[in-house]
N, C-alpha and C positions, 0 to 999 in steps of 0.2 A: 410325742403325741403325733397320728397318724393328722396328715394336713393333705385336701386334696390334688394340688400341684402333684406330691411328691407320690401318689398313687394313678395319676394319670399317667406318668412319666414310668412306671412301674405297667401301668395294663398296656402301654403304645407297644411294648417291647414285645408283647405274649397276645396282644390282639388289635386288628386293623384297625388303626384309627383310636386303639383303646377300649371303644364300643362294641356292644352288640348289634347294637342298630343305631344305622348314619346318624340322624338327627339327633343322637344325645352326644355328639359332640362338636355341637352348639357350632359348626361351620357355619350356619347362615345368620349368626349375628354376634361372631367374635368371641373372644374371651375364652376361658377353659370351666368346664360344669363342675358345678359341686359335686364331691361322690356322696351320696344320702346313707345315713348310719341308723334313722329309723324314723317311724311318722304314728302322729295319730291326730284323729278326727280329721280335720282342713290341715292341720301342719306336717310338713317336711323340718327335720332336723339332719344336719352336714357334719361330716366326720369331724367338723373344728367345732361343735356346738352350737353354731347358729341355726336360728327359725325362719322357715319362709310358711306362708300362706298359701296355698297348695289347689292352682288352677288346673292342675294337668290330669293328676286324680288316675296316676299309673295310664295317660293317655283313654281314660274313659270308663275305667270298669269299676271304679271305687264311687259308687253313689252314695253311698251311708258312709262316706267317707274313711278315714285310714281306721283301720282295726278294731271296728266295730263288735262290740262286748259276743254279741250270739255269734257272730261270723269266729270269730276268734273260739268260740266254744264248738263252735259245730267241727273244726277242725281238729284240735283238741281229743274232741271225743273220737272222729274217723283216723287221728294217729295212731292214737290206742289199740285201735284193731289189724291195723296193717297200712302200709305205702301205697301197695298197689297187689294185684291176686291175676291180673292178666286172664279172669274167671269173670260168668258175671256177677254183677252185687244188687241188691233190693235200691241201694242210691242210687243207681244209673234209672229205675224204674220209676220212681220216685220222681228225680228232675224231670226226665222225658214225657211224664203226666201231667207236670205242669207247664210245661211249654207247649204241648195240645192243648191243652186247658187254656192257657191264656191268648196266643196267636193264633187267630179267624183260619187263615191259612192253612196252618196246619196237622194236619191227618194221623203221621208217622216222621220221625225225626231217628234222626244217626247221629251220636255226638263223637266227635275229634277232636283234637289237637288245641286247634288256632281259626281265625280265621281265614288264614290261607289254605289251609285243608279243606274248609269248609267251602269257600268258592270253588276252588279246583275240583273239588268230588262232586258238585252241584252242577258242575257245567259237563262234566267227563257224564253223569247220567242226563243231560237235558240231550247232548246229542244222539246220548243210545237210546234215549226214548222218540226220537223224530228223526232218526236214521239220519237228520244233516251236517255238518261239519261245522258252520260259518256261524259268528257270535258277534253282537253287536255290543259295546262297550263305549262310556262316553266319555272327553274329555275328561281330566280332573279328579273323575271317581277313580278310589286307588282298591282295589280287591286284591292284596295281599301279591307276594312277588312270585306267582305260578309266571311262565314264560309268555301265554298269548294274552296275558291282562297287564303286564309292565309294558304297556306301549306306551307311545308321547304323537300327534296326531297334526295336522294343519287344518286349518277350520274349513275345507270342503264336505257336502255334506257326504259325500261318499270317498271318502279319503281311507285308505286303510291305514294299519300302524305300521309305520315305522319301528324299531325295537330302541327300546330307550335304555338298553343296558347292554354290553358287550354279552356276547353266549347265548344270546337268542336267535335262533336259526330264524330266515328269512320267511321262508315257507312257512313257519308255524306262525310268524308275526302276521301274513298274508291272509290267515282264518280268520280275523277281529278286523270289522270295523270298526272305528270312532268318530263318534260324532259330536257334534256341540252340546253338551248339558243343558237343559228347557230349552230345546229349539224342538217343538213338534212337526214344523215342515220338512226339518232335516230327516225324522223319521218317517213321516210319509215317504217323502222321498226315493230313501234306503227301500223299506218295506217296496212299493211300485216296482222297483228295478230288479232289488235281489230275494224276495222274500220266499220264495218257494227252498233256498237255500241256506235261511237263517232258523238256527237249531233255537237260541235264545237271545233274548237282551237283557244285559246284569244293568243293575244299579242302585247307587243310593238313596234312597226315598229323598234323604235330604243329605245333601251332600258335605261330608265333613272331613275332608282330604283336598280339598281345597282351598278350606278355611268353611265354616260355615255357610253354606247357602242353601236355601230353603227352594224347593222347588214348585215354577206357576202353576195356577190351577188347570191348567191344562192339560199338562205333562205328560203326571202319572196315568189320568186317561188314554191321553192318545197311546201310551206302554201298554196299556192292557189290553184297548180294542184292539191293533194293530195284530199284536203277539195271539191274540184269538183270531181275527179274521187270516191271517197268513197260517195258523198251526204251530205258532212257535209258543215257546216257552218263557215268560217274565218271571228272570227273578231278583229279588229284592236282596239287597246285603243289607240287612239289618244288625251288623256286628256291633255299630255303632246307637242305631237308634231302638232296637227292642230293649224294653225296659226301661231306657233313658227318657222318651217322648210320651210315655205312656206304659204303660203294663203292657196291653195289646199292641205295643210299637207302632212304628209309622204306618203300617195296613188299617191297622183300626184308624189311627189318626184323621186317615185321609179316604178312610173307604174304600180302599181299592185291597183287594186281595191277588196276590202274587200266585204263580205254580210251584217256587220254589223263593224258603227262603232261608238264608244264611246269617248265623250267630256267633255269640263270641263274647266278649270282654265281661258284663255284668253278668251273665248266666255261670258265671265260674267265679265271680263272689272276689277275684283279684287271683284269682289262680289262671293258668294256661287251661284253655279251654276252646269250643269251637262246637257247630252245629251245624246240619242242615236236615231241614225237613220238607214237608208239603205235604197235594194230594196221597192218595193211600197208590192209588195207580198206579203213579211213578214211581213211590219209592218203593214198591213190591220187585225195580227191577234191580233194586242193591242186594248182594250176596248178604248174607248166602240163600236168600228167595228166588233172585233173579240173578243175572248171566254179569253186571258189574260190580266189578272186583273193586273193594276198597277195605282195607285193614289200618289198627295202630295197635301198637305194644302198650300204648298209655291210654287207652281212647276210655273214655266212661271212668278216670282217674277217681278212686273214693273219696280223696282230700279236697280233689277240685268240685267233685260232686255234690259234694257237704257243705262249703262254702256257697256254690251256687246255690242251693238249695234253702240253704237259711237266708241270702239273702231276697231271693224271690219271698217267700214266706214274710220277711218283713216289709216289703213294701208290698206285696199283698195287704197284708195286714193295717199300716202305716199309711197308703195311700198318698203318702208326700210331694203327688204333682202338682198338686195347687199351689202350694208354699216353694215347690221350684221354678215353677213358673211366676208366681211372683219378685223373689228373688232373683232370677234372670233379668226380668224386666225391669226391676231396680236398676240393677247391675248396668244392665246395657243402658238406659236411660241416662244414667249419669255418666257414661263414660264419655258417651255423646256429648252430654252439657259442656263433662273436662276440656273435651278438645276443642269446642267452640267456645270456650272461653280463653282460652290459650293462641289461639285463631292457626288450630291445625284442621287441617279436610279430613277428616274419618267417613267412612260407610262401616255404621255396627251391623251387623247380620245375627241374629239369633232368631229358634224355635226350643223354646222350653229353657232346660236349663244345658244348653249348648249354643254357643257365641261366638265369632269373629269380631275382631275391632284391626278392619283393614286403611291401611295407610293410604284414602286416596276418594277422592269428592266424588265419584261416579256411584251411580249405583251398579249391585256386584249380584250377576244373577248366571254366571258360566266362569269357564277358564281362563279367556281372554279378558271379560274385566276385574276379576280376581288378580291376573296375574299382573294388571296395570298399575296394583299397589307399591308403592316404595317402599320398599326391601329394608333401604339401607334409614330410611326412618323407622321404621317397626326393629331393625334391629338396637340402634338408640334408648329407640321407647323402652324396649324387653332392659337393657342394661340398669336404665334407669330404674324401674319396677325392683329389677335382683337386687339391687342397691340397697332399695327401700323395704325389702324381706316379703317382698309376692313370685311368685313363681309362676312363669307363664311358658307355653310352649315356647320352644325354643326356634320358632318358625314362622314366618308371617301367616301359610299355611296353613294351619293348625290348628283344632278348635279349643277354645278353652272351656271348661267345664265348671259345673260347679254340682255339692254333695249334700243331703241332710244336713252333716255341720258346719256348713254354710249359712251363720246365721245374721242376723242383722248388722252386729257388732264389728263382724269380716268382712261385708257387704263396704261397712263406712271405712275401715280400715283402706280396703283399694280403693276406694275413689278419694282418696285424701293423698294416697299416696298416686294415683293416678292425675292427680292435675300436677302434682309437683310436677313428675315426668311428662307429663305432656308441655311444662313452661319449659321443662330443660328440652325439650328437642325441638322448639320452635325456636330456641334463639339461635 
């Protein structure tokens, strides 16, 4: 019988670290991961047959949860006709109508890849449309590992990046500022001094690469006035929150409409996926209308198309925000009660059904007290939980999610299983 040790020990050999990407190999809180043999609805199942409870939810894209009947049909039927045609298809027209349809924002949309393509092609046309160079980026917020967005910064409000990964040239890390996430004087600031020279400001409406934080009500204002009275460009990465916080995503949420914004996880239904759209202006300057060049072999993929497609359609249809946000707020209410009864310090952080439960009494509204949680208690906690058959990011970071079958029943499930672990890591 295949047993995940003896496949770990098997992928180290043939890929770094075993992984495809760092965090699934559970470095920041021990232990070796399960390898996953299949899922459905809220459950994860491991190549030895065990069940977990399933907060990660493929890191955000599974809202109707694992293999959802019509998602599973829409693909089904788009196998049947081909993989891919590198031609275009009626699906690509299809999706792209309703993601004008649904985000205020947007006008005209290009889909690609991931959401790394998606930032990177978003920001490569914000400066050819404002002929400047310089991009302001904040703490915390993670947009995919294009080279001037993997910075890591010191909380000056005009600090540039430093490069936070070997292979990034200095020069290129010198275009991005970083600033403090909800610090709007720190963007005055910026803006006063350099704004004749900033092409755009990316960010997460609500920040969830830090762990959940929701951003003050000030914020996204001053992003928008600022980025209109200077000429620059806001845009929003909404990989994570379109369609999760709302249909109309964090724009509608919060009112503020973006120049550009960027997609990804839910709009591909759990397939590799990626977006960016906006005004019609701007994108009139992507090829082949306009002079920037951006291409993919997979881009507008019929499988991924199909899956996105059915599952917009069903929460269209379904409306399921009220009942995720109620079930968030369960969720987090109680996790809260767990650990103060256990008499551990948590700050829960959630908006809808996206959540942190950070290890640490302060409240958490940037990078600096996000990153003041203990590590090596959230890594505990996490052990604990696996133990108990919940699955939670494998990262203090990280936000946990929750899906349509997320229902009351899994709701009580963790929080039963969440005080146990919160008595075992306070003694």
């Amino acid at each position: 019988m295949k047993d995940s040790a003896t496949l770990l020990a098997r992928a180290q050999k043939v890929m770094p670290g075993g992984v495809n990407s760092p965090v699934r190999a559970y470095g920041a809180v021990g232990g070796k991961p399960p390898f996953i043999s299949r899922a459905e609805g809220a459950y994860l199942y491991d190549v030895e047959g065990r069940r977990y409870l399933d907060y990660v939810l493929s890191w955000g894209p599974l809202i109707l949860g694992h293999r959802h009947p019509a998602v599973v049909a829409a693909i089904e039927e788009a196998l049947a006709r081909g993989t891919g045609f590198g031609a275009p298809t009626e699906g690509e027209v299809v999706l792209a109508e309703m993601l004008v349809e649904a985000l205020p924002a947007v006008e005209s949309v290009r889909l690609v890849n991931s959401g790394t393509e998606a930032t990177m092609s978003a920001l490569r046309l914000a400066r050819a449309y404002t002929g400047r160079s310089k991009i302001v980026k904040f703490q915390g917020c993670y947009h995919g590992h294009v080279d001037y967005l993997l910075l890591q910064a010191g909380s000056g409000a005009l600090t540039y990046g430093v490069p936070s990964s070997p292979g990034i040239p200095p020069a290129v890390a010198a275009t991005t500022i970083v600033l403090p996430y909800n610090d709007s004087e720190a963007l005055h600031r910026c803006f006063a001094a350099q704004g004749g020279e900033i092409a755009a400001v990316i960010l997460e409406p609500v920040a969830g690469n830090m762990g959940c934080v929701p951003p003050d009500s000030s914020f996204l204002a001053a992003a928008r006035r600022l980025t209109q009275d200077y000429g620059s460009l806001l845009i929003f990465d909404e990989v994570i929150t379109a369609f999760r916080l709302g249909y109309g995503g964090a724009q509608q949420l919060y009112g503020i409409e973006p120049d550009l914004t960027c997609l990804g996880k839910i709009i591909g239904g759990g397939l590799p996926v990626g977006a960016y759209g906006g005004r019609r202006e701007i994108m009139q300057m992507v090829a082949p209308v306009g002079p920037v060049y951006q291409a993919g072999t997979l881009s507008g993929n019929p499988l991924a198309v199909a899956a996105g497609t059915a599952t917009l359609r069903l929460l269209q249809k379904s409306n399921p925000y009220a009942t995720l946000e109620a079930r968030g707020e369960a969720l987090a209410a109680g996790l809260a009660e767990a650990a103060s009864s256990a008499g551990v310090p948590v700050t829960v952080n959630r908006r809808g059904s996206m959540l942190t439960v950070f290890f640490t009494g302060e409240a958490v509204r940037d990078y600096a007290t996000a990153t003041g949680a203990d590590t090596a208690r959230y890594a505990r906690f996490f052990q604990a939980m696996l133990a108990r058959g919940i699955y939670l990011p494998p990262s203090q970071f990280e936000c946990w999610f929750i899906s349509t079958a997320h229902g009351e029943a899994e709701i009580a499930a963790t929080l039963e299983a969440a005080r146990a672990a919160f008595r075992a890591v306070a003694e």
